[in-house]
VOGU-3710 file (C-alpha; in Angstrom, 3 decimals, decimal comma):
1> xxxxxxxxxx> 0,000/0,000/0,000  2,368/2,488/0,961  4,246/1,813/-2,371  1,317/2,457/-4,616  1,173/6,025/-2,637  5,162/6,612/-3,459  4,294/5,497/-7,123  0,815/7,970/-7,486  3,278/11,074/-5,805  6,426/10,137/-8,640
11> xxxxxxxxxx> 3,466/9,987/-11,159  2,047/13,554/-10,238  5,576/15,326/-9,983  6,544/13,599/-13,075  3,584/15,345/-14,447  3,956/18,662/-13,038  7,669/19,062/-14,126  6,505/18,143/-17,538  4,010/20,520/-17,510  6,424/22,849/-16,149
21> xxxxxxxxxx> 8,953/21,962/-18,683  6,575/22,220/-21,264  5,640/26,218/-20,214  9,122/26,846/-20,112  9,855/25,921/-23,714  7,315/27,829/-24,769  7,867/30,863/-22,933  11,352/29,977/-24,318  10,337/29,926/-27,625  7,974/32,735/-27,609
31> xxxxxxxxxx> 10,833/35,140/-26,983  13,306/34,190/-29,336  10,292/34,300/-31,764  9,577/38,331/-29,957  13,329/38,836/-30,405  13,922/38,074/-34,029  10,905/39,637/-35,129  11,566/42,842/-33,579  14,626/43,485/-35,669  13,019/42,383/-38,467
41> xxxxxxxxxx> 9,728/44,950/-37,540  12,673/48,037/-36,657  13,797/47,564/-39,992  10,567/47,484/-41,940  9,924/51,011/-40,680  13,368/52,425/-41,010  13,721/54,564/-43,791  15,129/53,925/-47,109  16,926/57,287/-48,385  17,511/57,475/-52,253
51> xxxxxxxxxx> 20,201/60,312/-54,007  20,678/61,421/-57,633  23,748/61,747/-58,725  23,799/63,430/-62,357  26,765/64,935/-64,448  31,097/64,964/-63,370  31,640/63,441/-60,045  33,411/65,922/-58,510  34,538/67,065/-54,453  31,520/68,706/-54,137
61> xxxxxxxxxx> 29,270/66,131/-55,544  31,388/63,933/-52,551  30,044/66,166/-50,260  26,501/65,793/-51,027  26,824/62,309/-50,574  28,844/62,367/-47,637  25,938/64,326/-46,058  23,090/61,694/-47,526  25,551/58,751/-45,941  25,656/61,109/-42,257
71> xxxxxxxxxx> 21,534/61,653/-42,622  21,071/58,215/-43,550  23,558/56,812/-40,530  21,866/58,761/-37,849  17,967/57,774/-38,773  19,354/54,044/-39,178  17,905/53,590/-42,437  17,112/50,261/-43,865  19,227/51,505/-46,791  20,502/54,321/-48,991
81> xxxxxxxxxx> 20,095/53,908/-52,589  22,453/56,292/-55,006  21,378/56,284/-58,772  24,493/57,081/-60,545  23,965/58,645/-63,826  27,045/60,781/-64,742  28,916/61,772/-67,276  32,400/61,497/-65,712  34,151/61,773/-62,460  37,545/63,041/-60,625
91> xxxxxxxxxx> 39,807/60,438/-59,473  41,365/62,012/-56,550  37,804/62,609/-55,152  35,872/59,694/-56,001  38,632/56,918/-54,790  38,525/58,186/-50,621  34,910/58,482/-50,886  34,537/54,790/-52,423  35,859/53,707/-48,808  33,999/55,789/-47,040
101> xxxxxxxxxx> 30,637/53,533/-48,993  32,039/50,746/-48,107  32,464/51,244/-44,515  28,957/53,168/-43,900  27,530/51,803/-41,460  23,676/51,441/-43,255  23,720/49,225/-46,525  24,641/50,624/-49,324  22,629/50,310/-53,072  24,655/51,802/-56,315
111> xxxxxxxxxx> 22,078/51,565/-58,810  23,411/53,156/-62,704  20,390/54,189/-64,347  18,784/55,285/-66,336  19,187/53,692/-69,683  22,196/54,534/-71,660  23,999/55,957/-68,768  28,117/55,628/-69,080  28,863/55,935/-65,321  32,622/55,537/-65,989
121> xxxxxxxxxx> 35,197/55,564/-63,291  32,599/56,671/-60,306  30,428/53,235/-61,438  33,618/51,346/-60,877  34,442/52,357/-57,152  30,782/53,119/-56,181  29,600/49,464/-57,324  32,475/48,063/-55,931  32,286/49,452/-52,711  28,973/48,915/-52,796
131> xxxxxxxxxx> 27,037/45,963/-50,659  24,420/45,441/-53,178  25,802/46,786/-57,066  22,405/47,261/-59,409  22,611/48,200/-63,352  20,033/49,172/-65,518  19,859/47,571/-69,355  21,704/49,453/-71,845  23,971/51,048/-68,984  27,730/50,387/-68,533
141> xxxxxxxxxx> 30,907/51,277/-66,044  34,798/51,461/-66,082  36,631/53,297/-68,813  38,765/52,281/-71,881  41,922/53,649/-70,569  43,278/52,514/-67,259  41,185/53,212/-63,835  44,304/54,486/-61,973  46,525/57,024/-63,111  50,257/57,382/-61,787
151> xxxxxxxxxx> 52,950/60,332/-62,456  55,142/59,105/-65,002  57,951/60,702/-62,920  58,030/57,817/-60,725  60,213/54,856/-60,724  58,685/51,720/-62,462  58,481/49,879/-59,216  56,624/52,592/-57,117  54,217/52,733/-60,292  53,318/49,087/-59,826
161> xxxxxxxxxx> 52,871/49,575/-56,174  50,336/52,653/-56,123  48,149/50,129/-58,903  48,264/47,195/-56,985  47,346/49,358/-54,096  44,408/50,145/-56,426  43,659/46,998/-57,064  43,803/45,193/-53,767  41,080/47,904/-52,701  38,791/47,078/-54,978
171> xxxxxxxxxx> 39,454/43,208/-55,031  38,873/43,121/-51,468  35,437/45,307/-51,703  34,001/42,537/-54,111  35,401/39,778/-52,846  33,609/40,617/-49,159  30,223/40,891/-51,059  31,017/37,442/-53,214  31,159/39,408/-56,283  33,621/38,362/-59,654
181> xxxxxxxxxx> 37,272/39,608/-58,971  38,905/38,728/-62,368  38,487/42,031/-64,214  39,972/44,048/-61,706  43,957/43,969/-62,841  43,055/44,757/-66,057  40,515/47,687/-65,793  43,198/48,827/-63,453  46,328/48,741/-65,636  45,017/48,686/-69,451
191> xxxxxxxxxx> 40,711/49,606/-69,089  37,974/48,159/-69,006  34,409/49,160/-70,329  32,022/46,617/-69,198  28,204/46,587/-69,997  25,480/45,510/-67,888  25,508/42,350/-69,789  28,702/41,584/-69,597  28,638/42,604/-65,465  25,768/39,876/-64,690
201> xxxxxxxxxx> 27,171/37,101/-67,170  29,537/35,888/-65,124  30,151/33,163/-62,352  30,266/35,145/-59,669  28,865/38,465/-61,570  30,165/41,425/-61,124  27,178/42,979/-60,054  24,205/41,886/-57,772  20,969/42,368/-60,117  20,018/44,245/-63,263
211> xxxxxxxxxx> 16,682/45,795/-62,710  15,133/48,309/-65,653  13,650/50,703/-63,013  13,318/51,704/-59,147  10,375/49,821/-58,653  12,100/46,544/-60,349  15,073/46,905/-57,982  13,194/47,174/-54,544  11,661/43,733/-55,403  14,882/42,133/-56,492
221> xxxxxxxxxx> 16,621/43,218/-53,530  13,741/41,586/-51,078  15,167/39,945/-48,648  18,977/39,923/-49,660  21,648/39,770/-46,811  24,353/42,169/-46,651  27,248/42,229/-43,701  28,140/45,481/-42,610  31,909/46,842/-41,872  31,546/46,749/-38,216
231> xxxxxxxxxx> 30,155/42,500/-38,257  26,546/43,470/-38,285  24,228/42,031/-40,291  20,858/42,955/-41,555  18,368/41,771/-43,921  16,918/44,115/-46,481  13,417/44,782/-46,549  12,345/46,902/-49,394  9,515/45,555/-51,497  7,029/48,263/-51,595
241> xxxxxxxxxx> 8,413/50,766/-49,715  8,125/54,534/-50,405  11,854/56,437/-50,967  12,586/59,525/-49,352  14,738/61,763/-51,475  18,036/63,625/-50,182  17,972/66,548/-52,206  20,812/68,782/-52,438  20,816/72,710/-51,158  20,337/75,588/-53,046
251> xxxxxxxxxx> 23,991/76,558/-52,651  25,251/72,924/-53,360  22,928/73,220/-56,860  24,619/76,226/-57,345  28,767/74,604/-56,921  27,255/71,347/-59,220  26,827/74,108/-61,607  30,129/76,380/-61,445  31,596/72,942/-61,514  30,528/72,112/-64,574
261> xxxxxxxxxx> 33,305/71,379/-67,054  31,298/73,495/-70,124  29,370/75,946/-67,828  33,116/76,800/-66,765  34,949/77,336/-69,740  31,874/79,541/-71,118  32,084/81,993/-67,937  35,551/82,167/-68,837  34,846/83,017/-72,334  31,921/85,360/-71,484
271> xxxxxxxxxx> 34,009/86,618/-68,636  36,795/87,477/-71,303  34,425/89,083/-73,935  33,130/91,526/-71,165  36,119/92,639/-70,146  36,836/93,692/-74,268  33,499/95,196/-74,500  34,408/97,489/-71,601  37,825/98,165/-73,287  35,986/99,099/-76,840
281> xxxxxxxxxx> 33,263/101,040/-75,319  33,967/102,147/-72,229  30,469/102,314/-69,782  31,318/103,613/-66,256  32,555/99,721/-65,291  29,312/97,897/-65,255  31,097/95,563/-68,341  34,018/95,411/-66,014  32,698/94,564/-63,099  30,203/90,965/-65,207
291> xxxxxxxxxx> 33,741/90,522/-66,511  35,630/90,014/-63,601  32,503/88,200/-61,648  32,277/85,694/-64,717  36,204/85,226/-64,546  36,046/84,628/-60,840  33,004/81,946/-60,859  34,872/79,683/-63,789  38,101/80,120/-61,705  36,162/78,416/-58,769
301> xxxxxxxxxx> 34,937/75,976/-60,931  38,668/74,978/-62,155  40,103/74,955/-58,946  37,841/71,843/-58,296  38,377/70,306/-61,328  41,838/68,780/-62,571  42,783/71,291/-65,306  45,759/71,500/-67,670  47,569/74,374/-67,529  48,441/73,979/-71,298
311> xxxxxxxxxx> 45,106/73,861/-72,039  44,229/76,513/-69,724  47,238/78,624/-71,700  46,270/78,054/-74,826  42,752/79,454/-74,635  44,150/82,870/-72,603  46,470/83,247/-75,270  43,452/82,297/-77,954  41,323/85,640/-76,654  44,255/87,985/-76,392
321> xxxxxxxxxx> 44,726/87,050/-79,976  41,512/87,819/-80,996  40,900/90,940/-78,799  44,290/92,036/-80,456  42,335/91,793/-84,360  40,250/94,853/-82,707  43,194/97,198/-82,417  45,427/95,937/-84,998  44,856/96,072/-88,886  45,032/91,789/-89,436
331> xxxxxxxxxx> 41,621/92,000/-91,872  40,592/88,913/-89,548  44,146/86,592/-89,953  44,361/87,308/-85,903  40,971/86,223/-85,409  41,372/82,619/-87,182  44,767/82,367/-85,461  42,779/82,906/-82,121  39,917/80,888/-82,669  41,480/77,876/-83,538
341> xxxxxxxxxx> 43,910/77,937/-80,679  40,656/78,148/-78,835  39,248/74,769/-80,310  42,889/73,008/-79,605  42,571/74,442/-75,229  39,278/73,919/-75,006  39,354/70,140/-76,471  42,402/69,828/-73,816  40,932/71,998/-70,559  40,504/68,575/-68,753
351> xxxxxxxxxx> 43,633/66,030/-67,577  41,700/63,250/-69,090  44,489/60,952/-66,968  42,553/62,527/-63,883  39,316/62,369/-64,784  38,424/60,455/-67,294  35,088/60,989/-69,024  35,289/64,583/-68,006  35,311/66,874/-70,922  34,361/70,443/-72,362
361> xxxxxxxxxx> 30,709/69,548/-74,713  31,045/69,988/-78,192  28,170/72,197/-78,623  29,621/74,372/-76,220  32,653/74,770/-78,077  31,398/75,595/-81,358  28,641/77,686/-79,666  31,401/79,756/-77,959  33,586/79,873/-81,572  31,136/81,039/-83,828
371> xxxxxxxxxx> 30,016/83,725/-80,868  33,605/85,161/-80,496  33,859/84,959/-84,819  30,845/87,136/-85,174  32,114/89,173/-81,988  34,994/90,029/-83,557  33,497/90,478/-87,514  31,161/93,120/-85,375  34,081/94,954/-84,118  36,423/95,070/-86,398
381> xxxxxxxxxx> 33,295/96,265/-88,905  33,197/99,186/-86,247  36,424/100,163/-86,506  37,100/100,392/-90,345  33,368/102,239/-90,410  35,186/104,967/-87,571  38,458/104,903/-89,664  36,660/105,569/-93,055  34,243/108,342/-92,052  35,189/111,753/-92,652
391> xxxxxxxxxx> 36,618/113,999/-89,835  34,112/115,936/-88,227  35,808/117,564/-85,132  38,355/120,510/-85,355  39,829/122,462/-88,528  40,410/119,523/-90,116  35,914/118,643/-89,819  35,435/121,879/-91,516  37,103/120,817/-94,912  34,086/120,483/-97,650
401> xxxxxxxxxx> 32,030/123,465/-95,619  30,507/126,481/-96,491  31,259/129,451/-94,945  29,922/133,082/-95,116  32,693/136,065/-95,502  32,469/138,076/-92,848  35,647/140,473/-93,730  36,465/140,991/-97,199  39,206/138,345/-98,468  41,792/140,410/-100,147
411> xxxxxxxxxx> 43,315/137,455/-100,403  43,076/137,344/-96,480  40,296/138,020/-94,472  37,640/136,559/-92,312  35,047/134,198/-92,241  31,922/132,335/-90,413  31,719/129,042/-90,305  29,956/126,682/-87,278  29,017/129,661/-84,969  32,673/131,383/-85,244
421> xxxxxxxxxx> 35,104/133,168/-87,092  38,113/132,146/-88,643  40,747/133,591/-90,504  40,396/132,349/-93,938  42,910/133,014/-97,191  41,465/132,755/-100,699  42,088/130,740/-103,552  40,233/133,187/-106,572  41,618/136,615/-105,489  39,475/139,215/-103,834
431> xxxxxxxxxx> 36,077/138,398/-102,308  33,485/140,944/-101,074  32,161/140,170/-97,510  28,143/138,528/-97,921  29,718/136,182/-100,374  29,838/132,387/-99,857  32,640/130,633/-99,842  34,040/126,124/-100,193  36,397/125,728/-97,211  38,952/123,336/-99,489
441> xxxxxxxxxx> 41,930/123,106/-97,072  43,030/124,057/-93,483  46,546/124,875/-91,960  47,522/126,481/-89,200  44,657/127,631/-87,759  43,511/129,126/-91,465  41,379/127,717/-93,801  41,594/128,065/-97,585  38,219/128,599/-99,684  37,226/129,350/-102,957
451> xxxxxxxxxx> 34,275/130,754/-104,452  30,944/129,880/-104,797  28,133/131,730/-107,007  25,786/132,746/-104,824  23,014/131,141/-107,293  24,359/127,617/-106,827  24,779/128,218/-103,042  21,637/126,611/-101,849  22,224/123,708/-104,060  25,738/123,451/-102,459
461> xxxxxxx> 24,850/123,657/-98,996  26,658/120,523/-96,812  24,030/118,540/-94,672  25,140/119,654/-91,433  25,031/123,155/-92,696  21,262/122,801/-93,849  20,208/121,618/-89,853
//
């Protein structure tokens, strides 16, 4: 008896502690469930920022997206996604700022688009540094000529070790996100142009997805896995999610433009052509004062961007050649001299070794050409018109004029002419004072006149003489 009561109390504790065991795994389970979901819910209502990133690639386009990155960093966004369509990009800015992508501490999304965008050099480093790299069709990155640029001053050896240097950075970058490493020597040392085809073709791609818009990409993206600098990882959650747009500041609109490789070589054009007007026709400075202000806002914009001086030389020397055709008698051979050493500076503003892609537009070049031709076919027009018009100031503007004699000419006397009197000497002998008289010659304060019948007078008469 008293066994069957020890067996019925093991029974019921038995029971309990299963029962107990059984509320404890679930409890258990219930918050590791809590806990991974609550991540997962943070991150659906994090923000995903979005930038546009249109035309050269240059410090201060750097600092607009250092300040998206910042924003972005601080609201712990569920991702930022820069849309890279340029047209070119500086080296020595784009490289540091690659690093600073890959090392933000929010994922990163490099999307080139739209269609037909060229992103160049920046679509190298950006999609490389890059956790997720996105391309839209008909879009391409790198550059036929090589990536990384070196002074030719150095030795052979410290060449190769500034473009492995290169390359390491950007084979590590791809290799962390499991992306295709084998194109990165070359596009490094010789160039490489590779298309959005060509990117996703391979084993590993290059690139993460090709999607043909915004939309396309959020749903691609769904639920991809990306591993942060700093060891954290986090799961992106972006299918039908609204974008909030960084835009840039007024004043940072305003740098994009000075910065501008064609916007700055026409303020230094226009800048140059003001500063001739004010020469020609002088107007109390206002011409001066444009001139100088368009001369200072393209010298900010080539201060950011890497010029040649050669370049920069040839195109000064181009408009003091053609401002010289004003002044000196050339019939034009100044101005063609000028304008082409215009074409040659303006075709070489840019170090194309540090900035490849970057360039002055065509348009703007023969826009600016033709301008300064016609400029110049105005002005020098002017000046042969002043040169070939008759004198009208002084003794010598009197020449061709009537004049009334005032004291008889015998063969000296005096006469009226323009509201004064002038001693006068006479070519047909004596002349009675009333008579009117041809002013034919002046010299030394004298003018010499002949006769003229008083019938034919009126019909003689110079214009400014009938007013």
């Amino acid at each position: 008896m008293v066994e069957s009561q020890h067996l019925l109390a093991l029974r019921y504790l038995s029971r309990r502690a299963r029962r107990a065991a059984v509320w404890l795994f679930a409890l258990l389970l219930g918050w590791i469930v809590v806990a991974a979901a609550a991540p997962t819910a943070a991150q659906s209502n994090a923000p995903i920022y979005t930038v546009d990133v249109d035309g050269v690639v240059t410090s201060v386009t750097v600092g607009y997206l250092q300040r998206a990155v910042r924003q972005a960093e601080a609201s712990n966004a569920a991702a930022l996604i820069i849309r890279l369509s340029n047209g070119g990009a500086v080296l020595r800015a784009i490289r540091p700022f690659a690093g600073e992508l890959a090392a933000a501490q929010v994922p990163i999304v490099v999307y080139v688009a739209p269609e037909e965008t060229r992103s160049g050099a920046a679509g190298t480093f950006f999609l490389s540094a890059a956790h997720i790299a996105a391309m839209a069709p008909d879009t391409s990155f790198g550059n036929p000529t090589p990536l990384a640029a070196v002074d030719s001053l150095l030795t052979e050896q410290t060449q190769n070790l500034l473009l492995d240097e290169v390359s390491q950075q950007l084979r590590e970058w791809n290799a962390a996100r499991g992306r295709n490493v084998d194109w990165i020597d070359r596009a490094v040392r010789e160039g490489v142009l590779l298309t959005n085809e060509q990117a996703i073709a391979p084993t590993p791609p290059i690139i993460n997805v090709v999607a043909r818009d915004i939309d396309e990409l959020l749903t691609l993206i769904e639920g991809q896995v990306v591993q942060l600098e700093n060891g954290e990882t986090r799961q992106l959650q972006t299918l039908g999610r609204d974008l909030t747009l960084i835009e840039p500041t007024l004043w940072e609109q305003f740098l994009f433009f000075l910065t501008d490789p064609t916007i700055a070589f026409m303020l230094l054009v226009m800048g140059a052509i003001a500063l001739y007007a004010e020469i020609a026709s002088p107007g109390g400075g206002i011409l001066a004062g444009i001139g100088i202000t368009l001369l200072l806002a393209a010298l900010g914009g080539f201060l950011v961007l890497p010029i040649s001086w050669l370049g920069l030389a040839a195109i000064i020397l181009a408009l003091g050649i053609v401002g010289m055709d004003l002044f000196v008698p050339s019939h034009g051979a100044l101005t063609v001299i000028g304008l082409v050493l215009l074409v040659i500076g303006a075709l070489n503003l840019i170090d194309a070794t540090q900035a490849p892609g970057v360039f002055v537009a065509l348009w703007a070049i023969v826009m600016v050409v033709l301008f300064a031709a016609v400029f110049t076919a105005v002005g020098i027009w002017l000046v042969i018109r002043t040169r070939s018009r008759p004198i009208t100031t002084g003794q010598e503007g009197l020449i061709g004029r009537l004049a009334e004699v005032r004291g008889r000419l015998a063969p000296e006397g005096m006469v009226f002419v323009d509201g004064a009197l002038w001693q006068a000497i006479s070519e047909d002998g004596d002349i009675e004072a009333g008579e009117w008289v041809r002013i034919t010659a002046a010299y030394d304060l004298r003018l010499i006149v002949r006769r003229v019948d008083n019938d034919g007078a009126s019909a003689l008469i110079h214009p400014r003489d009938a007013q």
